[in-house]
C-alpha positions as CSV (number, residue, x, y, z in Angstrom):
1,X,0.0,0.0,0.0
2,X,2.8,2.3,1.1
3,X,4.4,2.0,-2.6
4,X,1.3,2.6,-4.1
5,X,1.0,5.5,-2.2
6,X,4.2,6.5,-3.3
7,X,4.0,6.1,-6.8
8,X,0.3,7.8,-6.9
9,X,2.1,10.5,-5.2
10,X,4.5,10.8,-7.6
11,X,2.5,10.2,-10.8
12,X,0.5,13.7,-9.2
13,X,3.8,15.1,-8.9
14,X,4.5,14.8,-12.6
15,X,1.6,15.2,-14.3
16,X,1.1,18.5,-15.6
17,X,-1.4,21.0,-14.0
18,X,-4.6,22.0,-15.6
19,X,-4.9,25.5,-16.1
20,X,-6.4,28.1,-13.7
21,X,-10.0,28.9,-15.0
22,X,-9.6,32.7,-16.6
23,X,-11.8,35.2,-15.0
24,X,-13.9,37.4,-17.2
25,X,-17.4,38.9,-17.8
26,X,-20.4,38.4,-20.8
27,X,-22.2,41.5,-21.5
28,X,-25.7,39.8,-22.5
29,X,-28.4,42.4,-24.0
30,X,-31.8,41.3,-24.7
31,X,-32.8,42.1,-28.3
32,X,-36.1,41.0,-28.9
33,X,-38.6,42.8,-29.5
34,X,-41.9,40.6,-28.8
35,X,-42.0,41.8,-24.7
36,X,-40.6,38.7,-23.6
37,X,-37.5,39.1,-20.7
38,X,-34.5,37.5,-21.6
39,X,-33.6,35.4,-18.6
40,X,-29.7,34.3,-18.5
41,X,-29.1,31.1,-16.0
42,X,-25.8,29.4,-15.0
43,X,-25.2,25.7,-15.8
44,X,-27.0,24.7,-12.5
45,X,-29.7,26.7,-13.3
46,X,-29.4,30.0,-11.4
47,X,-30.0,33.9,-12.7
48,X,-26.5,35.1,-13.8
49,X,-28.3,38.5,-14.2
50,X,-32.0,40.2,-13.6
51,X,-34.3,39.5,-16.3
52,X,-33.7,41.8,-19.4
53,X,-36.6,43.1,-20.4
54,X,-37.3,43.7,-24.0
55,X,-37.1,46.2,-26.2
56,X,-40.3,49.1,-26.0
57,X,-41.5,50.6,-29.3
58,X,-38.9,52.8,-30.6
59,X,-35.6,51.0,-29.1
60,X,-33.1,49.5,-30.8
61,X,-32.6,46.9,-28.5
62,X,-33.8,45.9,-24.3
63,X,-32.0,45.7,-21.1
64,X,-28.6,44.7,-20.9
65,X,-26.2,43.2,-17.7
66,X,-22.8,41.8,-17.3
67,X,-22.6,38.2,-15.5
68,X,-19.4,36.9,-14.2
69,X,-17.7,33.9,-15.5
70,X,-14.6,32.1,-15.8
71,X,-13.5,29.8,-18.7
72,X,-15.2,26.3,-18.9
73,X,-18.5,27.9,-17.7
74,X,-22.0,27.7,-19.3
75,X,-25.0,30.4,-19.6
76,X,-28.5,29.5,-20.6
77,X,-30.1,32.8,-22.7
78,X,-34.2,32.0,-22.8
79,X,-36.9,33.6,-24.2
80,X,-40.3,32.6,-24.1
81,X,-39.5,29.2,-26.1
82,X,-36.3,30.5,-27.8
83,X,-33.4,29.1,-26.0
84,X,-29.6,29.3,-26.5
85,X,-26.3,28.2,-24.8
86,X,-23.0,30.4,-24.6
87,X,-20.6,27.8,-23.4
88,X,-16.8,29.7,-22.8
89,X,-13.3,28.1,-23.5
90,X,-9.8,29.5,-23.3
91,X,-7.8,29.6,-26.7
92,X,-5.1,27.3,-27.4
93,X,-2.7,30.6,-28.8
94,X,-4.6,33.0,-25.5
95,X,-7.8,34.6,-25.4
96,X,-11.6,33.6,-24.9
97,X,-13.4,31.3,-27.3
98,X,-17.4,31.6,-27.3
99,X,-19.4,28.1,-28.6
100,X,-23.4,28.4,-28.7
101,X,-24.9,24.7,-29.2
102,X,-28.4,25.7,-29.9
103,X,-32.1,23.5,-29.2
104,X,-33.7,25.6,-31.4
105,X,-33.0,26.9,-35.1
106,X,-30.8,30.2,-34.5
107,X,-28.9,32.8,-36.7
108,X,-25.3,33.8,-35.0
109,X,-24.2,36.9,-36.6
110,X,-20.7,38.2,-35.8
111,X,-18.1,40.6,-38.1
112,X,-20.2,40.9,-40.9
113,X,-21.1,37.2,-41.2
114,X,-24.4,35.6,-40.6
115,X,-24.3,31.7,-39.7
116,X,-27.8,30.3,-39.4
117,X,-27.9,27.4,-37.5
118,X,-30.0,24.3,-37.2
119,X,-31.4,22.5,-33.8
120,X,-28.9,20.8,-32.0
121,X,-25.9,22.4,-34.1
122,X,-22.9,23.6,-32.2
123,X,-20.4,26.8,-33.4
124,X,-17.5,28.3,-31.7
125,X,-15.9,31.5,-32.5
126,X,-12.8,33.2,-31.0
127,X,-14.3,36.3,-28.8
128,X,-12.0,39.5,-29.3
129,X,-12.4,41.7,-26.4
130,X,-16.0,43.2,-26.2
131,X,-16.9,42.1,-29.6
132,X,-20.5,41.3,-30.3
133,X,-22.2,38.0,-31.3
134,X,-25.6,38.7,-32.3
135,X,-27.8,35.6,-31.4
136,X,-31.0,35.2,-32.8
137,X,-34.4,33.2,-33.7
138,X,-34.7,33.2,-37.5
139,X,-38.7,32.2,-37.2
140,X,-39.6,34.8,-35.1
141,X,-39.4,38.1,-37.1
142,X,-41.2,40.6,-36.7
143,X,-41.4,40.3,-33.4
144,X,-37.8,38.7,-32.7
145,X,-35.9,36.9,-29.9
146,X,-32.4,36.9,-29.4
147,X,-29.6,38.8,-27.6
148,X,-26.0,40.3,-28.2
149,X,-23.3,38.6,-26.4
150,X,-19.8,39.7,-26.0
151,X,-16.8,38.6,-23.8
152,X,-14.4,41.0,-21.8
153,X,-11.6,40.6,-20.3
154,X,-11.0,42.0,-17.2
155,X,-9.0,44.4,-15.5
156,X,-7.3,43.5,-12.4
157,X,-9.0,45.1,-9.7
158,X,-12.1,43.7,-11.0
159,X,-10.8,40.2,-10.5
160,X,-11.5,40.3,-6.9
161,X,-15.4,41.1,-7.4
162,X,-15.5,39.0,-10.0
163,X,-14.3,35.8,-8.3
164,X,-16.8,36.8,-4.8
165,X,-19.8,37.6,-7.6
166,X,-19.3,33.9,-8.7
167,X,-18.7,32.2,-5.3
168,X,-22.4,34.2,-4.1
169,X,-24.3,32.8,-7.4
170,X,-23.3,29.3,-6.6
171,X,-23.7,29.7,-2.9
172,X,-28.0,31.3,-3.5
């Protein structure tokens, strides 16, 4: 048992370390235009953020929050019965990577290009800094559902409140 031990300790030893999760924050905006909130949930199914309301007659687009992740984490974007997943990654060569595996058939528009999607397909982009990922339900114009998404990284005093804004979402 002792040598077992030993070489289970060692075999720890060696192996390499899996990288620390990265802090950063999702700016989600609620884009629809049909009155529905735009409710964003963690992966075990609590509000990252208040409900976003929709847009009123005359705006360009609803309610908008930040919600606190790190790397490896997953948000939930709902609408009535539009649904979407942001799931977050670190890139190989640095950076954020978004993926949104979508239920439902959804158009992901980002630098100029519009991907439309079909149920249960999966896309990943690399996330520059604050730049916007428009995702949205192709079926339901006029009166659409979606949101913007985009990733920031953050600043080093914001670390801190970052890290204790996660720790109190998983602790509710």
């Amino acid at each position: 048992r002792a040598a077992t031990a030993a070489r289970e300790a060692e075999a720890a030893k060696a192996a390499p370390a899996a990288p620390a999760a990265e802090l950063f924050k999702i700016f989600v905006r609620n884009v629809g235009k049909d009155g529905a909130p735009l409710e964003v949930t963690d992966a075990a199914g609590k509000a990252a953020t208040k409900p976003l309301a929709a847009a009123k007659p005359g705006e360009a687009a609803g309610e908008g929050e930040f919600a606190y992740v790190t790397t490896g984490s997953k948000l939930t974007l709902r609408s009535g019965d539009w649904r979407v997943e942001v799931e977050t990654y670190a890139m190989k060569e640095g950076g954020i990577g978004l993926a949104f595996p979508v239920q439902t058939p959804t158009t992901v528009e980002h630098a100029g290009k519009i991907v439309t999607l079909a149920a249960g397909a999966r896309e990943a982009y690399a996330a520059p800094n604050g730049g916007f990922f428009w995702v949205k339900d192709p079926s339901s114009s006029p009166a659409l559902k979606g949101a913007g998404v985009a990733a920031y990284a953050l600043k080093d005093d914001e670390k801190a409140r970052a890290a204790a804004a996660i720790a109190a979402r998983a602790a509710a």
